[in-house]
GUVO-251842 format. One record per atom (N, C-alpha, C): atom name; x, y, z. Coordinates in Angstrom, 1 decimal, decimal comma. Layout:
! residues N
PT  a   east  north     up
PT CA      X      Y      Z
...
This chain:
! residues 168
PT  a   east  north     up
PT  N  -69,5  -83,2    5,9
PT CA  -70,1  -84,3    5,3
PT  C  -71,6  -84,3    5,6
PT  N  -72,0  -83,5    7,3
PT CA  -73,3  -83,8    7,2
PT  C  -74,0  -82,7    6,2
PT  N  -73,6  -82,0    6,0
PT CA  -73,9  -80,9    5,1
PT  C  -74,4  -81,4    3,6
PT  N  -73,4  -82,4    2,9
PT CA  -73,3  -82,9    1,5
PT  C  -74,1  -84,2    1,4
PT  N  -74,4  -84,5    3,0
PT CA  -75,1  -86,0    2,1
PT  C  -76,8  -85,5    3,0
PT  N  -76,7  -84,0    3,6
PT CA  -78,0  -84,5    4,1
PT  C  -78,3  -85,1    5,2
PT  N  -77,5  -85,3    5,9
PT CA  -77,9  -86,2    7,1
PT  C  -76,7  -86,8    7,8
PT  N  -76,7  -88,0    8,1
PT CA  -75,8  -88,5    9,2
PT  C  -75,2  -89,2    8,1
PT  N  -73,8  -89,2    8,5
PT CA  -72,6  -89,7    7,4
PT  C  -72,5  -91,1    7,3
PT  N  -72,7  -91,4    8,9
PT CA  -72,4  -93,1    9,4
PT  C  -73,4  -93,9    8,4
PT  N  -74,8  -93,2    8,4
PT CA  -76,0  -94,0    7,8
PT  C  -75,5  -94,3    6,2
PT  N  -75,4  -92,9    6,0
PT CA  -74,6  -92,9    4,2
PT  C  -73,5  -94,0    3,8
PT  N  -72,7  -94,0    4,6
PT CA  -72,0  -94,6    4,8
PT  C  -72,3  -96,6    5,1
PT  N  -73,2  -96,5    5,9
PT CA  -73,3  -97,8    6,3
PT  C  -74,7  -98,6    5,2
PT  N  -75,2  -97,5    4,5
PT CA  -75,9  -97,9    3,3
PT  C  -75,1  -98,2    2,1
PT  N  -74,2  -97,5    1,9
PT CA  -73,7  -97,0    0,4
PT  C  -72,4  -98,2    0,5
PT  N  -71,7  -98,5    1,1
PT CA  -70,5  -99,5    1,1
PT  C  -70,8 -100,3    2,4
PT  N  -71,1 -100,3    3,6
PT CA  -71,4 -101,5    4,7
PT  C  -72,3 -102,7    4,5
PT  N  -73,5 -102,3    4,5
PT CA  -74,4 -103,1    4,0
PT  C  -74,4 -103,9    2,7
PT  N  -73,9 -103,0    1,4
PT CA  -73,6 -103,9    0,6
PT  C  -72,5 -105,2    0,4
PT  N  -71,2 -104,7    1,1
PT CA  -70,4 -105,9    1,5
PT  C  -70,8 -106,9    2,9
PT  N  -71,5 -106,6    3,0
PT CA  -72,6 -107,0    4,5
PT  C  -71,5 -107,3    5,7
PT  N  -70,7 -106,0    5,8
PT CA  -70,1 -105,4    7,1
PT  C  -70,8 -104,3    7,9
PT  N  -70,6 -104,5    9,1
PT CA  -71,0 -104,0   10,4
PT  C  -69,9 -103,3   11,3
PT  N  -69,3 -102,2   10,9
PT CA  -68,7 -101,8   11,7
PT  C  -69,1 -101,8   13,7
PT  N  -67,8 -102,2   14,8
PT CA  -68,5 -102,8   15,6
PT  C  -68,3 -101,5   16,3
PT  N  -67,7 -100,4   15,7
PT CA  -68,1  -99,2   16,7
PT  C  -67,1  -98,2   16,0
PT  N  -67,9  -96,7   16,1
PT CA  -66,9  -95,8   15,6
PT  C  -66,4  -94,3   17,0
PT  N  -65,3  -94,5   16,7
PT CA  -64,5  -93,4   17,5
PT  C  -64,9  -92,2   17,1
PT  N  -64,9  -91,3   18,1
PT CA  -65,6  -89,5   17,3
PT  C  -64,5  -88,7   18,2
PT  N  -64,9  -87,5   17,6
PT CA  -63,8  -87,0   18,0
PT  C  -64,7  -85,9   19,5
PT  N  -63,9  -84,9   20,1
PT CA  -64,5  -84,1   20,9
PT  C  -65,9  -83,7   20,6
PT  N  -66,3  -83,4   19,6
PT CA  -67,0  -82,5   18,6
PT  C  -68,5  -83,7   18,6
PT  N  -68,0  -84,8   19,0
PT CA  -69,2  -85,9   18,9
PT  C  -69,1  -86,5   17,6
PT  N  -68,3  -86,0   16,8
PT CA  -68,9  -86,5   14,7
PT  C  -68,1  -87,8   14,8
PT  N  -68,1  -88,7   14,0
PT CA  -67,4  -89,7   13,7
PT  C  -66,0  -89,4   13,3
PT  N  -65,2  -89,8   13,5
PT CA  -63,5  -89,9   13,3
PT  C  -63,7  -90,5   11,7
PT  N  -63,7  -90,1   10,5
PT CA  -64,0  -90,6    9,0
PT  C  -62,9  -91,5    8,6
PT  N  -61,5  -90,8    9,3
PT CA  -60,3  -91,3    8,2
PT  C  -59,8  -92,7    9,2
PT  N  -59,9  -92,5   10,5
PT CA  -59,7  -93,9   11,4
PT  C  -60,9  -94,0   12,3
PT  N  -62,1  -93,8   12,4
PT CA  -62,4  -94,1   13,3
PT  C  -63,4  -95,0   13,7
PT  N  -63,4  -95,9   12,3
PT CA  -64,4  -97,4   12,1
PT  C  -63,7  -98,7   12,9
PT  N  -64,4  -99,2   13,7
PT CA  -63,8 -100,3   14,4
PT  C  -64,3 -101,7   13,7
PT  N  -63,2 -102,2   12,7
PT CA  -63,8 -103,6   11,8
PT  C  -63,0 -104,8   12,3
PT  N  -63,9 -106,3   12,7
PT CA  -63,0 -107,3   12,7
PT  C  -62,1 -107,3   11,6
PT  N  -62,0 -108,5   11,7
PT CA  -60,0 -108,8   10,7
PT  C  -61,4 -109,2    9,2
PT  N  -62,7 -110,0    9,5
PT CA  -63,4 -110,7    8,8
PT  C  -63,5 -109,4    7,6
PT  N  -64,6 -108,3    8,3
PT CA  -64,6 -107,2    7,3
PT  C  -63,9 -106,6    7,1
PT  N  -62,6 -105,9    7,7
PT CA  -61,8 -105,7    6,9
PT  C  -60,8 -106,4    5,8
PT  N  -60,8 -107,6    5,7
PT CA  -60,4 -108,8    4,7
PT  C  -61,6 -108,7    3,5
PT  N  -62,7 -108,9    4,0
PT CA  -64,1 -108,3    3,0
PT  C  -64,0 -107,0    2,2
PT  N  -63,6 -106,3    3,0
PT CA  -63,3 -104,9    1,8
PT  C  -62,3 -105,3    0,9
PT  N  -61,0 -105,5    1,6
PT CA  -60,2 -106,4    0,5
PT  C  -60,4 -106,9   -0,4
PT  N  -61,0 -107,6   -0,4
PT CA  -61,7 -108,6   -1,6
PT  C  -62,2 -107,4   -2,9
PT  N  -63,2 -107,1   -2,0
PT CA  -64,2 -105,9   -2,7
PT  C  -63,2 -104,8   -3,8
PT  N  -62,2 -104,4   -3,2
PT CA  -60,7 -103,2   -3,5
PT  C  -60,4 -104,5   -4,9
PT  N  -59,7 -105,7   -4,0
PT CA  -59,1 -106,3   -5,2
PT  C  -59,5 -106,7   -6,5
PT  N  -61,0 -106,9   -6,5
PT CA  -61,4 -107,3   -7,4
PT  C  -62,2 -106,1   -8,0
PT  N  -61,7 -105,0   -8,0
PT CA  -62,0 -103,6   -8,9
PT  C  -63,3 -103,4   -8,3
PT  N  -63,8 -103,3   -7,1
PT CA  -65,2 -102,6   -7,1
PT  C  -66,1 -103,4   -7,0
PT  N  -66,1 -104,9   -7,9
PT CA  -67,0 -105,9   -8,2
PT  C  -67,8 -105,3   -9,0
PT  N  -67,7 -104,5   -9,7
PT CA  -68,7 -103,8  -10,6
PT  C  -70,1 -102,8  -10,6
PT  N  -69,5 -102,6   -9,1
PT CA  -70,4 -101,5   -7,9
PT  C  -70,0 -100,0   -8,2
PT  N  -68,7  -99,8   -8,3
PT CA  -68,2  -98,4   -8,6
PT  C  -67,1  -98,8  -10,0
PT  N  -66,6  -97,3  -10,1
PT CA  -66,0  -97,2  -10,8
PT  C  -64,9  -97,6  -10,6
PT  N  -64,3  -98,6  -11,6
PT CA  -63,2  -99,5  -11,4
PT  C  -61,8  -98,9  -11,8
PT  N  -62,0  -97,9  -13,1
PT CA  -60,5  -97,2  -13,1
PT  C  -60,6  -95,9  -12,0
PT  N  -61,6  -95,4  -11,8
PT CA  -61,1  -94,4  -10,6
PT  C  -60,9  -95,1   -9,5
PT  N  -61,6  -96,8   -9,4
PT CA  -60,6  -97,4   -7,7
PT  C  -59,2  -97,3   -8,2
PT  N  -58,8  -98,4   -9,2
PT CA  -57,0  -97,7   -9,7
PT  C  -56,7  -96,9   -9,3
PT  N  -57,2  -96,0   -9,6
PT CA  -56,5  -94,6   -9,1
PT  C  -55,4  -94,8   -7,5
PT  N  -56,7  -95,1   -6,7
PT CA  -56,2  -95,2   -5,6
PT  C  -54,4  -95,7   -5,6
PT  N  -54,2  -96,8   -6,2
PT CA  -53,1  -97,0   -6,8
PT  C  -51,8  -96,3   -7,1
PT  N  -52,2  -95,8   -7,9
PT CA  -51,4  -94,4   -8,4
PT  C  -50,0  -93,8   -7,5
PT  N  -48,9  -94,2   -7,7
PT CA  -48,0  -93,2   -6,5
PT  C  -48,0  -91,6   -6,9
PT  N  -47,9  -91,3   -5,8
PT CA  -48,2  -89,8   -6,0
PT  C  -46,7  -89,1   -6,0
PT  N  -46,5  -87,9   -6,9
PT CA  -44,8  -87,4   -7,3
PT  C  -44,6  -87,3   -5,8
PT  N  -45,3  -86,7   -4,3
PT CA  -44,6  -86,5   -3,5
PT  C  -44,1  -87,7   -2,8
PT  N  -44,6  -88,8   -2,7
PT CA  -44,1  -90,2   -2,0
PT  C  -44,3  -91,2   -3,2
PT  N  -43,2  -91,8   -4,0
PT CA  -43,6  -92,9   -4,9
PT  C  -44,7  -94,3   -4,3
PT  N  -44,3  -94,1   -3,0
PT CA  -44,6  -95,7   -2,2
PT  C  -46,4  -95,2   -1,7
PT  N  -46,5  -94,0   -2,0
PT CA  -47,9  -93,8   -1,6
PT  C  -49,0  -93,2   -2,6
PT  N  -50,4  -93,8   -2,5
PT CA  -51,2  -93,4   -3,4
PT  C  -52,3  -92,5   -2,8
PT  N  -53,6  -93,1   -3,3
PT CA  -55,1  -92,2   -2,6
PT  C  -55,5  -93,4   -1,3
PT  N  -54,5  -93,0   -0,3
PT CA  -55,5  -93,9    1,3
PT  C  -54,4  -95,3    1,3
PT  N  -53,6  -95,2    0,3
PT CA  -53,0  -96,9    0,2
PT  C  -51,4  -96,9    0,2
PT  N  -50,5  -97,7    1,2
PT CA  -49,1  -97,8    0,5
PT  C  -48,8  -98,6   -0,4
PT  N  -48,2  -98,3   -1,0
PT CA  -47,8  -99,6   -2,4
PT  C  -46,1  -99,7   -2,2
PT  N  -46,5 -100,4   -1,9
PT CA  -44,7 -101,4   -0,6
PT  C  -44,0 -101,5   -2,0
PT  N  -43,0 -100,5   -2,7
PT CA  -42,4 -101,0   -3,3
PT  C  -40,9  -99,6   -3,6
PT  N  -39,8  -99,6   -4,1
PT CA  -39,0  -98,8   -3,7
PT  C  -39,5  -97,6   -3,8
PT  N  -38,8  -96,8   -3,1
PT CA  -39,0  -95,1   -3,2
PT  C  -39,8  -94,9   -2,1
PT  N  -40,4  -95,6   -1,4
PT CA  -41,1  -95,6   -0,4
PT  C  -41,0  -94,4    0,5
PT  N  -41,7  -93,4    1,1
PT CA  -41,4  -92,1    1,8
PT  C  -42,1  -92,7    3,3
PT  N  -41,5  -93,4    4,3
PT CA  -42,3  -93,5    5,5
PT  C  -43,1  -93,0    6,0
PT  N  -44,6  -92,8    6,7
PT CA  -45,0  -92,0    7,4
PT  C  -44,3  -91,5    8,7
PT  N  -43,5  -91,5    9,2
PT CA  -42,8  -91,0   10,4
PT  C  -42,3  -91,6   11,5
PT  N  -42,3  -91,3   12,8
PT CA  -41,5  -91,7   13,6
PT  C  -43,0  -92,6   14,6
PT  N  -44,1  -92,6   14,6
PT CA  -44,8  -93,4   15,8
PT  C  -45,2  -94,5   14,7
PT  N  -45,4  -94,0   13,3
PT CA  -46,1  -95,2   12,8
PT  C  -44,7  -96,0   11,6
PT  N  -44,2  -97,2   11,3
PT CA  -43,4  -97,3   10,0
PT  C  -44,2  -98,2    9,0
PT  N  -43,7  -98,1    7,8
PT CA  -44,0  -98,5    6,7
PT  C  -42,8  -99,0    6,4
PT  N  -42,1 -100,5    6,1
PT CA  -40,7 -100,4    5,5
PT  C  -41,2 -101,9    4,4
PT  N  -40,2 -102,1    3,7
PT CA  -40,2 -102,0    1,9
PT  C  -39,2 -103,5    1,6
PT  N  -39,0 -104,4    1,5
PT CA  -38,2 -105,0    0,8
PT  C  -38,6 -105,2   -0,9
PT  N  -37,6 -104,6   -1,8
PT CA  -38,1 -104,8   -3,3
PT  C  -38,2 -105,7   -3,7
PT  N  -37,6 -107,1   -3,2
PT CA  -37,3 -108,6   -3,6
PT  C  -38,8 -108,9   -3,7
PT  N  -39,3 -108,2   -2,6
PT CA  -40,8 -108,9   -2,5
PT  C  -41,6 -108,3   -3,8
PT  N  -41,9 -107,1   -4,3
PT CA  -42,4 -107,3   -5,3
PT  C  -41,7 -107,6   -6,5
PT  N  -40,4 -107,7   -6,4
PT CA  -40,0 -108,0   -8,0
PT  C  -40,5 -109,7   -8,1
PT  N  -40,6 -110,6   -7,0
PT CA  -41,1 -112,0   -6,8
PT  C  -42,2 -111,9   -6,7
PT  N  -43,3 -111,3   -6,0
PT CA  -44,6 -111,7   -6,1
PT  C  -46,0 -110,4   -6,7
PT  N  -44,8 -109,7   -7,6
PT CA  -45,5 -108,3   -8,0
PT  C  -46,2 -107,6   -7,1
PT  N  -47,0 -106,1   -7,7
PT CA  -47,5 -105,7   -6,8
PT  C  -48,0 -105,5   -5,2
PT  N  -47,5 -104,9   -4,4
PT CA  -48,4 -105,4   -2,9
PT  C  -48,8 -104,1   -2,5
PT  N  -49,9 -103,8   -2,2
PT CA  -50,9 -102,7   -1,6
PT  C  -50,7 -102,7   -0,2
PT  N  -51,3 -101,6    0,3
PT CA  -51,4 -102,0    1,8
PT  C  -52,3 -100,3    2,4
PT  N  -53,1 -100,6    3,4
PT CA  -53,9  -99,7    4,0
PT  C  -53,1 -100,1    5,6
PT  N  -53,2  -98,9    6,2
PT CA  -52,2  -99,5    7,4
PT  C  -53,3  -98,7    8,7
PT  N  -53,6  -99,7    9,5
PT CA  -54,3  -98,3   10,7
PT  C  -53,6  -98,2   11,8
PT  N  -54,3  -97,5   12,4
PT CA  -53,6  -97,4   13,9
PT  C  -52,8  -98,7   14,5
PT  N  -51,8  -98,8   15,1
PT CA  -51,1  -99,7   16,1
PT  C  -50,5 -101,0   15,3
PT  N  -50,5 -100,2   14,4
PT CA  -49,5 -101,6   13,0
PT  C  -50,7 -102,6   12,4
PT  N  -52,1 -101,8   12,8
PT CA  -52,9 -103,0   12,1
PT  C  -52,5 -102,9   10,0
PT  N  -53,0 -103,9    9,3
PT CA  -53,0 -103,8    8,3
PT  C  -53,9 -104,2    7,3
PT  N  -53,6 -104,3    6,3
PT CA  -54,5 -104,7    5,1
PT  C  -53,2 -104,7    4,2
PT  N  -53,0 -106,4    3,5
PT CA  -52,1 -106,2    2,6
PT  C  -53,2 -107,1    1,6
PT  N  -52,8 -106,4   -0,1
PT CA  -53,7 -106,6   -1,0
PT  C  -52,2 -107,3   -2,0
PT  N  -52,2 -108,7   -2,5
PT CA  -51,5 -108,9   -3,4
PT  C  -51,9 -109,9   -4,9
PT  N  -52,3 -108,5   -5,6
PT CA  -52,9 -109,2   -6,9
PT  C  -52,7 -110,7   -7,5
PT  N  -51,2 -110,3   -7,9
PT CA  -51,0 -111,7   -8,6
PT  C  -50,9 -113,2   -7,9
PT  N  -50,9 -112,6   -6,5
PT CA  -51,4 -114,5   -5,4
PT  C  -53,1 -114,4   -5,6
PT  N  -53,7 -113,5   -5,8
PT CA  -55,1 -113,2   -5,2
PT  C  -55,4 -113,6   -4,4
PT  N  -54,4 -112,3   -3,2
PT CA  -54,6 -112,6   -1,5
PT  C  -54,7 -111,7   -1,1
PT  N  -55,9 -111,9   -0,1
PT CA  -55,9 -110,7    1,0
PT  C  -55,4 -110,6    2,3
PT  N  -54,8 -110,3    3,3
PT CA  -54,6 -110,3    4,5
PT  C  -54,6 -109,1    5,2
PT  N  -55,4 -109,5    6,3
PT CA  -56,0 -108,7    7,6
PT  C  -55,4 -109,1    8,5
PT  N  -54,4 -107,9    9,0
PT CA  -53,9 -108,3   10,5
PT  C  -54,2 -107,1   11,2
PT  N  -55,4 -108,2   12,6
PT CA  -55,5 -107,1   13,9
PT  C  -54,2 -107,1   14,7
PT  N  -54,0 -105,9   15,4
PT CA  -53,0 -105,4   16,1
PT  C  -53,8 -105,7   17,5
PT  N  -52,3 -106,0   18,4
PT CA  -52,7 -105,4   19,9
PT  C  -52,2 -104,3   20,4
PT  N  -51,4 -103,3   19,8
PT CA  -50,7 -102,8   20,2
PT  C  -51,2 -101,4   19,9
PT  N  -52,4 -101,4   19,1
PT CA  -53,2 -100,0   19,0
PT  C  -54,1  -99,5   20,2
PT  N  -54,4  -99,3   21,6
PT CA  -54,3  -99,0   22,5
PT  C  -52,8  -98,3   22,7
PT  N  -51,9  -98,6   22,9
PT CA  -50,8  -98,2   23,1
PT  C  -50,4  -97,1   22,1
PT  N  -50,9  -97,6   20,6
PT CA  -50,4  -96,7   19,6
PT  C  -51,5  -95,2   19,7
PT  N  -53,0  -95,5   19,8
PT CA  -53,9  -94,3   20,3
PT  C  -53,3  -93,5   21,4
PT  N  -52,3  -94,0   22,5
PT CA  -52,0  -93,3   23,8
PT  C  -50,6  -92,3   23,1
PT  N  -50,4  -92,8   22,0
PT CA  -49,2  -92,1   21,9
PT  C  -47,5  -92,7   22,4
PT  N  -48,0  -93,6   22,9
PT CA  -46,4  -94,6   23,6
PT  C  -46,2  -95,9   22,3
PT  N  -44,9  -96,2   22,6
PT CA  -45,0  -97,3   21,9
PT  C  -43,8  -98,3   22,9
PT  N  -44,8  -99,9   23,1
PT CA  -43,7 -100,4   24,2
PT  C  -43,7 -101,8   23,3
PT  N  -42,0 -102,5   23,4
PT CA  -42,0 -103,1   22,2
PT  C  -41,7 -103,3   20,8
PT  N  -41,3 -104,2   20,3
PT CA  -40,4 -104,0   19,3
PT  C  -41,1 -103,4   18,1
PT  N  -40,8 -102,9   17,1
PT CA  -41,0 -102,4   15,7
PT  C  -42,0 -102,9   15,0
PT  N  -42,8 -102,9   14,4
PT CA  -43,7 -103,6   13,2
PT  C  -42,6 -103,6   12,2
PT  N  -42,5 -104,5   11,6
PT CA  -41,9 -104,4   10,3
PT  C  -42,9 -105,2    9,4
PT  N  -43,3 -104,7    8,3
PT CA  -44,2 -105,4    7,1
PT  C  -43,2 -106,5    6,0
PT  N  -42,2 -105,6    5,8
PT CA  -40,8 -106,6    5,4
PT  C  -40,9 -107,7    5,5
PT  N  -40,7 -108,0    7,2
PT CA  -40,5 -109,2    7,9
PT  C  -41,7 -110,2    8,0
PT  N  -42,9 -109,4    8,2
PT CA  -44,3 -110,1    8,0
PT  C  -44,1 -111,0    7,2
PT  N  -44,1 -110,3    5,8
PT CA  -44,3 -110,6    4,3
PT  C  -43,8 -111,8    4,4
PT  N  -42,3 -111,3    4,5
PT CA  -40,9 -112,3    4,1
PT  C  -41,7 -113,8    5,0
PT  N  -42,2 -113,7    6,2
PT CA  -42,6 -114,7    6,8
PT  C  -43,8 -115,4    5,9
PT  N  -44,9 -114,4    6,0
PT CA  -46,1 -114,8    5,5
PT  C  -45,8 -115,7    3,9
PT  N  -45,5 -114,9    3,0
PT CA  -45,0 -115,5    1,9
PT  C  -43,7 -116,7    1,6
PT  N  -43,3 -116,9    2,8
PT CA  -41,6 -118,0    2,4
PT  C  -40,8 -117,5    1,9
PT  N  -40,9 -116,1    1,7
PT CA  -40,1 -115,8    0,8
PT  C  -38,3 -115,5    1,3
């Protein structure tokens, strides 16, 4: 990346989408190598990350290109439940594996359509649901635990979130 933009990624980065949603990432993780961690390694309150949200749900706001954000959307033939960076909580779902889960009730979108989701480290989330036009940002505590590789404590389930969060 420093190669393609010319310079420092974070700055590109904190010009081109930070600053314009007027988020402040409160620190980023790098790897051995010193570079920034790109795909996890932005540390955002629940506020900015709810703020992107918004930004995602409402196509861009008219900043980028609104059918290539769609895209993101898109299930891809090898995981139906997954797109470009996003799960889309709905059947056919292919879990990411054994430290992190992703699990699915269909009731929930056949009742409240669509539901997106960006998932980080330690069960944090981002659930995106068009037809409420709601965002929700949940910080985890258990990501320390999930970076060390242990997990102490019961399961994340999104299912059960949902099923809570929504009444459903």
């Amino acid at each position: 990346m420093r190669r393609k933009l010319d310079g420092d990624p974070l700055a590109y980065l904190q010009r081109r989408i930070f600053d314009p949603l007027d988020m402040s990432p409160t620190h980023w993780r790098r790897g051995r190598d010193g570079n920034p961690q790109m795909p996890s390694g932005a540390g955002l309150t629940a506020r900015d990350w709810a703020r992107f949200g918004w930004f995602v749900l409402r196509d861009g706001e008219g900043r980028v290109d609104a059918p290539a954000l769609r895209e993101c959307f898109e299930p891809s033939r090898a995981n139906p439940g997954y797109g470009l960076s996003w799960w889309l909580l709905r059947d056919g779902l292919v879990p990411p594996g054994r430290v992190q889960s992703v699990d699915v009730d269909p009731a929930l979108e056949a009742r409240f359509g669509r539901i997106n989701m960006a998932a980080g480290a330690g069960d944090q989330r981002l659930y995106l649901i068009p037809r409420l036009d709601l965002v929700v940002a949940r910080q985890a505590s258990g990501i320390l635990r999930a970076l060390r590789g242990r997990r102490d404590g019961p399961s994340w389930s999104d299912a059960a979130f949902l099923h809570t969060l929504l009444g459903a």
